[in-house]
C-alpha positions as CSV (number, residue, x, y, z in Angstrom):
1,X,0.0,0.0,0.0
2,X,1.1,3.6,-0.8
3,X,1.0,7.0,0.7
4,X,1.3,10.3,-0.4
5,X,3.9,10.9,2.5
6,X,4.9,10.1,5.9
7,X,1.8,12.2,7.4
8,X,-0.9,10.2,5.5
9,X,1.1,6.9,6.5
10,X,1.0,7.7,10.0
11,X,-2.6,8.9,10.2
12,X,-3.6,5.6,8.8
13,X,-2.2,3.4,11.0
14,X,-3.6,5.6,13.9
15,X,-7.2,5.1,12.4
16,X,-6.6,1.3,12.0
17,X,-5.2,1.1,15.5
18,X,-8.4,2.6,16.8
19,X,-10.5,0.5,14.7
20,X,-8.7,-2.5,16.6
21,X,-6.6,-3.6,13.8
22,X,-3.5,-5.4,15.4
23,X,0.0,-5.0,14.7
24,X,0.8,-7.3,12.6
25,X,-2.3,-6.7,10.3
26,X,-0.9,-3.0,10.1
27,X,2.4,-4.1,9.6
28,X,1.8,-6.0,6.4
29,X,-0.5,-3.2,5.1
30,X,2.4,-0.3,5.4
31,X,5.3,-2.5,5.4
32,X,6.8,-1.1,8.6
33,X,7.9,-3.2,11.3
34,X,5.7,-4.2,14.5
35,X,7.8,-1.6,16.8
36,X,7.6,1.1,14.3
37,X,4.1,1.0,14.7
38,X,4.4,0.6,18.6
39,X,6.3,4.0,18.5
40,X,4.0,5.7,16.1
41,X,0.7,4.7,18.3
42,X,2.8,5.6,21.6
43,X,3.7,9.1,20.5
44,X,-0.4,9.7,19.4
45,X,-1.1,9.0,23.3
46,X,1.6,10.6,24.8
47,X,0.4,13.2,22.6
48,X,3.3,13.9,20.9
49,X,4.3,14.4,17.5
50,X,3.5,11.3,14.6
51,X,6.0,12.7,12.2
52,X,9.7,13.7,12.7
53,X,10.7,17.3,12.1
54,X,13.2,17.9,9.2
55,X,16.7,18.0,10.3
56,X,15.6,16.4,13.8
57,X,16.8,13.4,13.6
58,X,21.0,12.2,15.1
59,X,23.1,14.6,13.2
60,X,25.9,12.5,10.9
61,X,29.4,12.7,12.5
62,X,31.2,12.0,9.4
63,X,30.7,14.9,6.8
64,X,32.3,13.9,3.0
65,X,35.3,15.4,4.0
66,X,36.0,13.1,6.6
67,X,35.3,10.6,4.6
68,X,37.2,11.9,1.9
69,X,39.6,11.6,3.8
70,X,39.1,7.9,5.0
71,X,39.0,6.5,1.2
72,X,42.8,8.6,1.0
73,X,44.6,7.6,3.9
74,X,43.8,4.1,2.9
75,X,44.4,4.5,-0.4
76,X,47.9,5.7,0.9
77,X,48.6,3.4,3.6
78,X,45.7,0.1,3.1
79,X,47.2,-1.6,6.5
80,X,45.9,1.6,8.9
81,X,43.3,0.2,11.8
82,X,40.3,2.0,12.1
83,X,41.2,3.0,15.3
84,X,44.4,5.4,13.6
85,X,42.2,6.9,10.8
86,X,39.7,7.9,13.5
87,X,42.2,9.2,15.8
88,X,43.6,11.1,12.9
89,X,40.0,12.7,11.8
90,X,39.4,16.8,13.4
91,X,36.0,14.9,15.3
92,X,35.7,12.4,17.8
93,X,34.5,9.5,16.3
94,X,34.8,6.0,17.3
95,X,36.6,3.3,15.2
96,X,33.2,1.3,14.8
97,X,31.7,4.4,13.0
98,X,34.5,4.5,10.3
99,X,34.1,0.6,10.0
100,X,30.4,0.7,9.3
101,X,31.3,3.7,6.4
102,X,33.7,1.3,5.1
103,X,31.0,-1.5,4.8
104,X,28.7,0.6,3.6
105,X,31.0,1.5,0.5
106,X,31.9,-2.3,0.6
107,X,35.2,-2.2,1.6
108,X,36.5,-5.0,3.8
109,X,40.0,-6.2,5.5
110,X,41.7,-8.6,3.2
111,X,45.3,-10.1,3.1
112,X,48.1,-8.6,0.7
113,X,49.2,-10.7,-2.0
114,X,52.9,-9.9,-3.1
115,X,54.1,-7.9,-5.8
116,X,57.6,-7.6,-7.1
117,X,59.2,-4.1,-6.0
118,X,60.7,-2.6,-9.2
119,X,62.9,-0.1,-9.5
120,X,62.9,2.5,-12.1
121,X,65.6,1.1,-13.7
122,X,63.5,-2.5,-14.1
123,X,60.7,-0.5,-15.5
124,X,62.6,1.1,-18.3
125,X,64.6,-2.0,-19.5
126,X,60.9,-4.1,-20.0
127,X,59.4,-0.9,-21.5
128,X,62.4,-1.0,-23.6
129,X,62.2,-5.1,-24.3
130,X,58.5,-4.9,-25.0
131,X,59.6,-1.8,-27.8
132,X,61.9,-4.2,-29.7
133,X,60.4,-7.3,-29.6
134,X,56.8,-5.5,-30.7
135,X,57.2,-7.2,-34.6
136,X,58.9,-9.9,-32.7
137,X,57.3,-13.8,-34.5
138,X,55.3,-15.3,-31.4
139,X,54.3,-18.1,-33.1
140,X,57.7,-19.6,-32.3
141,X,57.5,-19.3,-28.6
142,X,56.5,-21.9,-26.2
143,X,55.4,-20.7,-23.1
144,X,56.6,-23.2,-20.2
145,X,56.1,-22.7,-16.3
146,X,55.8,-24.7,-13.4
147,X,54.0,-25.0,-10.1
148,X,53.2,-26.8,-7.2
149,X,49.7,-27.0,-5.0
150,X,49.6,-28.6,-1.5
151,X,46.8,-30.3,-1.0
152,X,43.5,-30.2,1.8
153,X,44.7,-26.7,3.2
154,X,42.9,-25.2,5.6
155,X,40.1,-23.1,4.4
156,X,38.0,-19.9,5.5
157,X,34.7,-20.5,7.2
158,X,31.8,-19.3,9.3
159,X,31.5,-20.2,12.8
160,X,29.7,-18.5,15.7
161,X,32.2,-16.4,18.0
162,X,34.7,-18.3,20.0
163,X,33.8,-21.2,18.3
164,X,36.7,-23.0,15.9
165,X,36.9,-24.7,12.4
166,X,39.0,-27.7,12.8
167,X,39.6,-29.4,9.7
168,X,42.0,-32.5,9.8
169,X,44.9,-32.1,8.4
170,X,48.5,-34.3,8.3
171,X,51.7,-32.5,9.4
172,X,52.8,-32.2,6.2
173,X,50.3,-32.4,3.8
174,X,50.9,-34.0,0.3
175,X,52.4,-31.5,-3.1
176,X,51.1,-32.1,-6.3
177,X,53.8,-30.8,-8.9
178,X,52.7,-29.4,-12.5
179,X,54.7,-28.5,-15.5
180,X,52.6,-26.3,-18.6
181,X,53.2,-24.6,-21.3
182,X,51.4,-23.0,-24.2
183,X,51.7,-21.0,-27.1
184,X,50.1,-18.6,-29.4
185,X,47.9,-21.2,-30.4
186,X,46.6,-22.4,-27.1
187,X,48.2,-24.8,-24.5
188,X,50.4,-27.3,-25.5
189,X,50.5,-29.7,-22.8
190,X,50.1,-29.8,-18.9
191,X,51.5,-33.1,-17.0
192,X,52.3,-34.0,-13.1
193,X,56.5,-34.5,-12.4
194,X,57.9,-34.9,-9.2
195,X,61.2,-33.8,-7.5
196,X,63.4,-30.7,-8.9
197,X,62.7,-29.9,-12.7
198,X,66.7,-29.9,-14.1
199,X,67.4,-28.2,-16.9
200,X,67.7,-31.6,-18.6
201,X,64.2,-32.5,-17.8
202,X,62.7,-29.5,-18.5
203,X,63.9,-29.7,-22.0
C-alpha cells in the first residue's frame, strides 16, 4: 500500500489502530515493522508528535570530508586500523563508525598478496624489451612454467564467536607438482612430475 507521505502513512495506521486492527495486520498493510508502529501509536497518546521534524533526527558525525579523507589515507597506507584513521580525523569518532562507512562503501579487510618491488631502472629496461620485440614472430614461442599445490589446506569459514573450524589435516600435507606450457595457439601440454625440474628434464 502507498501513501502520499509520511503524514498520510502515520494517520492511517492511527485510524486502523483505533479500529482494533492489530500490529501485525498494520504491519503488512504499510510494510513497517511491528515496533515502528508501537512507536507511532505511543507518540499519538503521549500526545506527541506522529511525524519527525526535518533535520531532527542524530546529526551525521562523518561529513564527506571526513570521509574523503578515509578513502585517501587508505588509499595511501591500506594496512591503517580503524582506530588510527579515527584518531587522525578533526572529530571524535569511534573506530566502529568508520568501520560501518567502510562496509557501507563495501570495503573489507583482506590479506596482501605480493608484488615484485621494481625499480625505475627494471621498469625502463621491460618498456624497452616490450619496444623491440613488438614485430617480434610469437608463433615460435612456447610458453613453459611450473608449479606446485599442497593439497587439503585449511580453508575460510563461518563459525559462531569463539567457536573454531577444525579441519583435519596431516603435518605435512601432500604437493602435487605441475609442469605447462602453451603458445600462441593455445596450451600445449600440462603433465604432473615430481622432485626438482633440471634443466635436462625441463627440456
Amino acid at each position: 500500500m502507498t501513501f502520499l507521505n509520511t503524514k498520510t502513512r502515520n494517520e492511517f495506521i492511527i485510524d486502523k489502530k483505533k479500529e482494533g486492527w492489530t500490529n501485525d495486520e498494520i504491519s503488512k498493510k504499510v510494510k513497517l515493522s511491528v515496533r515502528q508502529i508501537q512507536n507511532i501509536w505511543r507518540a499519538f497518546r503521549n500526545k506527541k508528535p506522529i511525524i519527525r521534524k526535518p533535520g531532527s533526527g542524530r546529526k551525521k558525525v562523518l561529513t564527506k570530508s571526513h570521509k574523503a579523507t578515509i578513502r585517501n589515507t587508505l588509499a595511501a597506507n591500506p594496512y591503517k586500523s580503524t582506530d588510527e584513521i579515527a584518531q587522525g580525523l578533526d572529530v571524535e569518532v569511534s573506530s566502529r563508525t568508520v568501520n560501518r562507512y567502510l562496509q557501507s562503501i563495501k570495503w573489507s579487510r583482506k590479506k596482501g598478496i605480493k608484488k615484485a618491488v621494481l625499480t625505475s631502472k627494471h621498469k625502463d629496461r621491460r618498456l624497452d624489451w616490450a619496444k623491440n620485440h613488438m614485430k617480434f614472430k610469437w608463433s615460435k614461442v612456447v610458453f613453459t612454467d611450473e608449479c606446485n599445490f599442497e593439497l587439503n589446506q585449511c580453508r575460510y569459514g563461518w563459525a559462531p564467536k569463539g567457536q573454531r573450524i577444525e579441519q583435519e589435516s596431516l603435518s605435512h600435507n601432500p604437493i602435487v607438482e605441475v609442469w605447462g606450457s602453451m603458445s600462441i595457439k593455445g596450451p600445449v601440454i600440462f603433465t604432473f612430475y615430481e622432485g626438482n625440474l633440471k634443466a635436462k628434464e625441463y627440456i
